[in-house]
Structure formats: structure tokens, C-alpha cells
N, C-alpha and C positions, 0 to 999 in steps of 0.2 A: 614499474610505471603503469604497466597495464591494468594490475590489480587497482590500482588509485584510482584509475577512471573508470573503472566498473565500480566499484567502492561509491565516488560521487557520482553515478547514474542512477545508483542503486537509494542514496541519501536523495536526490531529486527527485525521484520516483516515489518513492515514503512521501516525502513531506506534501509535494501534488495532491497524493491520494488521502494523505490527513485533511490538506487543506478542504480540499471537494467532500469530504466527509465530515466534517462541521458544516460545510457551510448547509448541506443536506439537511444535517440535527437541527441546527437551531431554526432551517426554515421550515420544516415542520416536525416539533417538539411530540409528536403523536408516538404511538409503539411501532408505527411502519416506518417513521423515518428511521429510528434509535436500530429497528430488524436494518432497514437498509447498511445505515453504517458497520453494522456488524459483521454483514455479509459483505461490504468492502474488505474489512481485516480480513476475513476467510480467504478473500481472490488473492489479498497481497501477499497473505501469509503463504499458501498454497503457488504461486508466481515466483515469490521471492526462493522457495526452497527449489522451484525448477532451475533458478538462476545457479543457485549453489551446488548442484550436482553439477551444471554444465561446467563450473569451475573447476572442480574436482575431478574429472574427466578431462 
């Protein structure tokens, strides 16, 4: 039970930061928005694998 709502924090947490990352892209289509969004992935990716150790642990 625990796992499932870290599980859906973790799904809700994704999709915010997708969402806020498009919405960045398309409002400025330039190479610093496109760097911006990338360097989202980099936080979440890096974020999300802290979460995973804390599990694991």
C-alpha cells in the first residue's frame, strides 16, 4: 500500500513536470527554452533516482 502511493506521487510528480515543460517549449520555441526543458529531465531524472535509493534503503 505504501509502495502505490509513492508509486502515484511519483506518476504526479512526472506528469507536473512534463506538463510545466511543454508548457516552457512551446512558449518559447528558441534553443534556451528546448536547453531549459532538457535540464528539467536532468532534475527529474537525477530526483527521481534519489527517491529510488531512499526505497531501497
Amino acid at each position: 500500500m505504501f509502495n502505490l502511493q509513492i508509486f502515484k506521487l511519483i506518476l504526479l510528480y512526472t506528469t507536473l513536470v512534463t506538463l510545466v515543460g511543454w508548457l516552457f517549449f512551446f512558449l518559447s520555441i528558441e534553443s534556451r527554452g528546448f536547453r531549459f526543458y532538457k535540464g528539467n529531465l536532468l532534475i527529474l531524472r537525477v530526483s527521481l533516482n534519489k527517491i529510488k535509493i531512499k526505497i531501497e534503503k
